[in-house]
C-alpha positions as CSV (number, residue, x, y, z in Angstrom):
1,X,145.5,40.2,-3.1
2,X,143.4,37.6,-4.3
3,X,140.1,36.6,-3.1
4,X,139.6,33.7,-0.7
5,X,136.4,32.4,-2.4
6,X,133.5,33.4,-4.6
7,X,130.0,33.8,-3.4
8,X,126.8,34.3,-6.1
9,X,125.1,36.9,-5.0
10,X,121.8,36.4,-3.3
11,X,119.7,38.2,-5.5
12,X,119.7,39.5,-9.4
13,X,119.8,43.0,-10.7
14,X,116.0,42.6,-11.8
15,X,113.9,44.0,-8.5
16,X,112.6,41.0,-6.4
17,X,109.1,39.8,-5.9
18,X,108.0,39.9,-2.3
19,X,104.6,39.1,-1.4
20,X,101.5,41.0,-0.5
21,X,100.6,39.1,2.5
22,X,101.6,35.8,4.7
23,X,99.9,33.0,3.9
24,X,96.2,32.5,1.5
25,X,93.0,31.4,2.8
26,X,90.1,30.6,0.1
27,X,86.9,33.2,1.5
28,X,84.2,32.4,3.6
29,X,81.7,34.7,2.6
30,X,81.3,33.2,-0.9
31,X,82.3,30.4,-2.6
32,X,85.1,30.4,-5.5
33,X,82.9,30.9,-8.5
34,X,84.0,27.2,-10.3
35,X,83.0,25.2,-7.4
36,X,79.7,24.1,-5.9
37,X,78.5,25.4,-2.5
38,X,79.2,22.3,-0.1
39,X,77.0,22.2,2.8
40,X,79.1,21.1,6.5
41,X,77.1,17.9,6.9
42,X,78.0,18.8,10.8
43,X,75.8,22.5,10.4
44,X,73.3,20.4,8.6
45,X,72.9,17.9,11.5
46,X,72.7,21.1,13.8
47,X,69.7,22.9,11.8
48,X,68.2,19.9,11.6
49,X,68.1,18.9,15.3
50,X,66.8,22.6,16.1
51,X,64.2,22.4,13.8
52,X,63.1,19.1,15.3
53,X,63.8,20.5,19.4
54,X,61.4,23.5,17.7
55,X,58.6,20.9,16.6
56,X,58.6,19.2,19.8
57,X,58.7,22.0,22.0
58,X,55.2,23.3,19.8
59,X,53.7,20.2,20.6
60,X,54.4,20.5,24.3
61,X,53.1,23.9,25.0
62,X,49.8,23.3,22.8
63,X,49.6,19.7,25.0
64,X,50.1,22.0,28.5
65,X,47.5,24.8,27.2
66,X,44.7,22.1,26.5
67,X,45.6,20.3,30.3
68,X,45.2,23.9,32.1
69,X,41.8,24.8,30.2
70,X,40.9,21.5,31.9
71,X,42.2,22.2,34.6
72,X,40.7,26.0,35.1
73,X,36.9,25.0,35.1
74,X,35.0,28.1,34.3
75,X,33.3,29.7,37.5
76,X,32.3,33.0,36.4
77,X,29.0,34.0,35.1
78,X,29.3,35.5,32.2
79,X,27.1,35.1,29.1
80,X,28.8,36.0,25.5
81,X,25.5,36.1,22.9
82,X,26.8,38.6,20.3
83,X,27.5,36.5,17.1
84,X,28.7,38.2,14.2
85,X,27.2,41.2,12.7
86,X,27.6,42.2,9.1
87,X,25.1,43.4,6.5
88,X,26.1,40.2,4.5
89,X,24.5,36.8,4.8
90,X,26.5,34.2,4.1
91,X,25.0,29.9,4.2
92,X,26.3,27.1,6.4
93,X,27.6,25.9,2.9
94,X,30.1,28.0,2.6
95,X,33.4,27.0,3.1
96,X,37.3,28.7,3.6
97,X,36.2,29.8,7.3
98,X,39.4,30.5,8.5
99,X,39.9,29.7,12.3
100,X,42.9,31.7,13.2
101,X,40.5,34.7,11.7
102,X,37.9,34.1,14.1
103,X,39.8,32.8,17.0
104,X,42.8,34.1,17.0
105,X,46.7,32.7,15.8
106,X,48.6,31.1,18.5
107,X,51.3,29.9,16.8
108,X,52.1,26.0,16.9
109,X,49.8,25.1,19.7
110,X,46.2,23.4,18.6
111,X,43.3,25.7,19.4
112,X,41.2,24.0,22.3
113,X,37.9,24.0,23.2
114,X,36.8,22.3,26.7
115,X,32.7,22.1,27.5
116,X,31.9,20.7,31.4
117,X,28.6,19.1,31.0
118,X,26.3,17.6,33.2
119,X,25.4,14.0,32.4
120,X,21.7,13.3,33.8
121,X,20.8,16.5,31.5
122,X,23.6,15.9,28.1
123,X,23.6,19.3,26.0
124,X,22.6,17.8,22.7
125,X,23.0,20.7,20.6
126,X,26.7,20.7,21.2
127,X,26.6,17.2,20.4
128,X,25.0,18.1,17.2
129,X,27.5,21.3,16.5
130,X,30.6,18.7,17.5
131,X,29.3,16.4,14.5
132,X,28.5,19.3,11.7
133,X,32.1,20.9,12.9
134,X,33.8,17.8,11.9
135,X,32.3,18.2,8.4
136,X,34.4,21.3,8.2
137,X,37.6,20.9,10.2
138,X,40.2,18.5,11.5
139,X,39.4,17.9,14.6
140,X,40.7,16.5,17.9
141,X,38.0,15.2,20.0
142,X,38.0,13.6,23.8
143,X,35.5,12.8,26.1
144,X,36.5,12.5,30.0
145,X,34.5,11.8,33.2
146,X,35.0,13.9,35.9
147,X,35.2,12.8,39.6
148,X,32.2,14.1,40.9
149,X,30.3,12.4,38.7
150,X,30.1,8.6,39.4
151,X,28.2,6.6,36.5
152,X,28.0,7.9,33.0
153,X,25.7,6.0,30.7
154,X,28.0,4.0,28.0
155,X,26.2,5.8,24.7
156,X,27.1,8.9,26.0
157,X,31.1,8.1,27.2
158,X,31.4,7.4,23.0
159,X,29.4,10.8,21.9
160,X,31.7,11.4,20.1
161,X,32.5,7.8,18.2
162,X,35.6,6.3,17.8
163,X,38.7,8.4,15.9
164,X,39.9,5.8,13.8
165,X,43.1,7.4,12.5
166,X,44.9,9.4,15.8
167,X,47.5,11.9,14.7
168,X,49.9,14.0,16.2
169,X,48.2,16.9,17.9
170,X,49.5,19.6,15.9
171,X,48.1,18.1,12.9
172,X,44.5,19.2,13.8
173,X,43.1,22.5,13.9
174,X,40.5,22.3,16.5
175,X,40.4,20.1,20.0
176,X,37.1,19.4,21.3
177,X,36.9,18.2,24.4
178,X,33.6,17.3,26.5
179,X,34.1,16.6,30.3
180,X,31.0,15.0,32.1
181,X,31.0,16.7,35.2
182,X,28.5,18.1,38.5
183,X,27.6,21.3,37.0
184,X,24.4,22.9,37.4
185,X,24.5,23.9,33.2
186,X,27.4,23.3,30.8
187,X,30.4,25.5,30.7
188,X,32.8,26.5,28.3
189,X,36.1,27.4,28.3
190,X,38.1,28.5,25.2
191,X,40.9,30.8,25.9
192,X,42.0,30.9,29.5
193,X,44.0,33.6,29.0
194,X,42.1,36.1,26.9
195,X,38.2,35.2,27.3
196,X,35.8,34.8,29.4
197,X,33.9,31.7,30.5
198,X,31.0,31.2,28.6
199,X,27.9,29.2,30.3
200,X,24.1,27.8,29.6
201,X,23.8,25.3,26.3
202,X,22.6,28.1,24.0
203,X,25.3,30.4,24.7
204,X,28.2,28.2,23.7
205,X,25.8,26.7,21.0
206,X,25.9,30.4,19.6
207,X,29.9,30.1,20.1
208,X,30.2,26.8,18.5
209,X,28.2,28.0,15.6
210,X,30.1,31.2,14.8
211,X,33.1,29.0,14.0
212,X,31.1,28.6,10.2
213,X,32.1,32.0,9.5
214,X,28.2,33.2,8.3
215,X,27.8,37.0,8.6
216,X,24.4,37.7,9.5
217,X,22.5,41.4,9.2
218,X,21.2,42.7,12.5
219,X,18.0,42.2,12.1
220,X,18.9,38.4,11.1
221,X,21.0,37.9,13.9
222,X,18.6,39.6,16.2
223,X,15.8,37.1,15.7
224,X,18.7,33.8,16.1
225,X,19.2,35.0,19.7
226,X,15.5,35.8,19.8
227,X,14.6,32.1,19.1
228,X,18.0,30.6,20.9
229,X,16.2,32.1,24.3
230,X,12.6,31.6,23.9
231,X,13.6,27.6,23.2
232,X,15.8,27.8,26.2
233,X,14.2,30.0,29.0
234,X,10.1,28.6,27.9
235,X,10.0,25.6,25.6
236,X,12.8,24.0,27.7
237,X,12.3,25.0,31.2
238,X,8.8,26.8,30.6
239,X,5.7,25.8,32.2
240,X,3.0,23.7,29.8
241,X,1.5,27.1,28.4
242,X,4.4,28.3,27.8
243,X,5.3,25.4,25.9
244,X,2.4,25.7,24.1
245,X,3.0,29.4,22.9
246,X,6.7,28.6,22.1
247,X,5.2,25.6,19.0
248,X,2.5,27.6,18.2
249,X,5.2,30.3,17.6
250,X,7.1,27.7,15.6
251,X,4.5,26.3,13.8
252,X,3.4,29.8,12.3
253,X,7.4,30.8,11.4
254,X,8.1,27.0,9.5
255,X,4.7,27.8,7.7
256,X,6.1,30.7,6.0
257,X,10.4,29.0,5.3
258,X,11.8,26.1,5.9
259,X,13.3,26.6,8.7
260,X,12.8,29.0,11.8
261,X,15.2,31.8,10.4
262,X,14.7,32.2,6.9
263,X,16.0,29.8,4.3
264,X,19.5,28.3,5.9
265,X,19.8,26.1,9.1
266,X,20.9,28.1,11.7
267,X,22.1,27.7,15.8
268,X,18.6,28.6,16.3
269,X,17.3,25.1,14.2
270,X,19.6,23.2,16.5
271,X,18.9,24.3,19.9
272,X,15.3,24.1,19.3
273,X,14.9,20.5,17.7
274,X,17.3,18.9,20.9
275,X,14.8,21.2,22.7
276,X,12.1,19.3,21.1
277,X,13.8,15.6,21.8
278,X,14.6,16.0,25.3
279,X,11.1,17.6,26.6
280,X,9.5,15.0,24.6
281,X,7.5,17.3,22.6
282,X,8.1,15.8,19.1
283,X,5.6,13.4,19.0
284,X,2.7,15.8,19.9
285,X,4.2,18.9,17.9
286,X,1.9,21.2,15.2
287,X,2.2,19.7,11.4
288,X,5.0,22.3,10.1
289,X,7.1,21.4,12.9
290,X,6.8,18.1,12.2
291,X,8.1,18.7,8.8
292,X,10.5,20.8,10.0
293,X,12.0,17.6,12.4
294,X,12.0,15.3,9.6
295,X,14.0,18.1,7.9
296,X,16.5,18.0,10.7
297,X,16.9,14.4,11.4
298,X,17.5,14.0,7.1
299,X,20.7,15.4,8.1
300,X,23.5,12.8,10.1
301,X,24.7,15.3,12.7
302,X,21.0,15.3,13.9
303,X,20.1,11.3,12.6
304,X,23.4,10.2,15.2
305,X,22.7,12.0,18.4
306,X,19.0,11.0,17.9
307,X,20.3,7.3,18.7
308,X,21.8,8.6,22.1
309,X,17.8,9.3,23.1
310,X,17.5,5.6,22.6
């Protein structure tokens, strides 16, 4: 019989290629090596958007930890004198004092620092310690009133002068803020949640003035705190002969260095010539305290809050 019709067949003798797999996909997990990586403009936009929800969220939580250090007004008693220690002395002049070092990293809020003072009595050697810590850092400063006090003399509301150029807060490294408040001595409040309250001017003075970085010996340190107290406790509150003793005292240390511990300024210089100015000593003091003043006021930290006296 003869076939109907012819059909070719479907396939060759040679054995067919079938293929490995479905269907190709270039890889994700790295690009072909003759192309460029390309960036998805959309995961750009994401990163980018985090990065800035990060930033602001930094800024918020170092704004709400300087508002509840102003909030929390310190109330405990608690006096912090130890500066520190070390067998090495190190000058006011040096620099590369690290603050994180001394006071701790807290990462992307600004480290604050919140004094209550009273007004009729103004701490001037934290006025003086604001002014040489501006030589050193970037700082933040503010001056408020609080509402138990009801007049505050104009010279003293601008303490701190005017910040010409205001930057965002995470740009500084230190804020410094003074409220003018009804306390019987200044307080100090630096880390609510770690630190004590620290309280009386030469206290915090000692605070403020460990932020230089020196390293003292013990028996330099020793004599700092010694002269810190005795200006405090006699030539500030003292009686007249007590007074007396305290410039005498003076007068025989400044006869042998230029200033009362050895030959660097230290808290010790400060606290004792706003002392001075506010008992209204100066004017009546021995010859090498005299000299020593005019050493002091030669320098602007001292030369500015001298006009507040006036």
């Amino acid at each position: 019989a003869m076939a109907m019709y012819r059909v070719r067949p479907f396939h060759s003798a040679a054995e067919p290629e079938l293929p490995a797999c479905m269907y190709r996909l270039p890889s994700l997990h790295r690009p072909p090596a003759d192309t460029q990586e390309e960036v998805d403009p959309s995961l750009a936009a994401l990163e980018s958007r985090q990065e800035e929800i990060l930033k602001r969220l930094y800024e918020l939580k170092s704004t709400v930890d300087g508002l509840s250090k102003m909030i929390q007004t310190p109330d405990a008693d608690l006096d912090v004198t130890n500066i520190i220690q070390n067998d090495e002395y190190s000058p006011l002049t040096t620099s590369g004092a690290d603050l994180d070092l001394m006071l701790g990293k807290d990462y992307g809020a600004l480290k604050d620092i919140v004094i209550n003072a009273n007004p009729s009595l103004p701490p001037l050697s934290l006025l003086v310690l604001h002014s040489l810590l501006c030589e050193r850092y970037k700082i933040l400063s503010a001056v408020h009133t609080h509402s138990s006090v009801k007049k505050v003399p104009e010279n003293l509301l601008k303490c701190f002068g005017e910040q010409t150029k205001k930057q965002p807060r995470h740009e500084y490294q230190l804020g410094f803020t003074l409220i003018w408040k009804d306390v019987p001595k200044p307080q100090m409040k630096f880390s609510i949640q770690t630190m004590c309250p620290i309280e009386g001017e030469g206290n915090i003075a000692r605070f403020l003035f460990s932020l230089f970085g020196q390293k003292y010996n013990a028996v330099t340190s020793t004599l700092i705190d010694s002269w810190v107290d005795t200006t405090i406790f006699q030539l500030k509150e003292g009686s007249t002969k007590e007074k007396g003793a305290v410039l005498r005292s003076m007068n025989a240390a400044l006869g042998k260095t230029p200033w009362l511990v050895g030959s660097e300024l230290t808290v010790a210089d400060i606290v004792a010539w706003c002392a001075l100015q506010q008992t209204g000593s100066a004017n009546t003091a021995p010859a090498h305290v005299q000299k020593w003043m005019k050493s002091c006021e030669n320098l602007a930290p001292f030369s500015s809050v001298l006009k507040l006296l006036k």
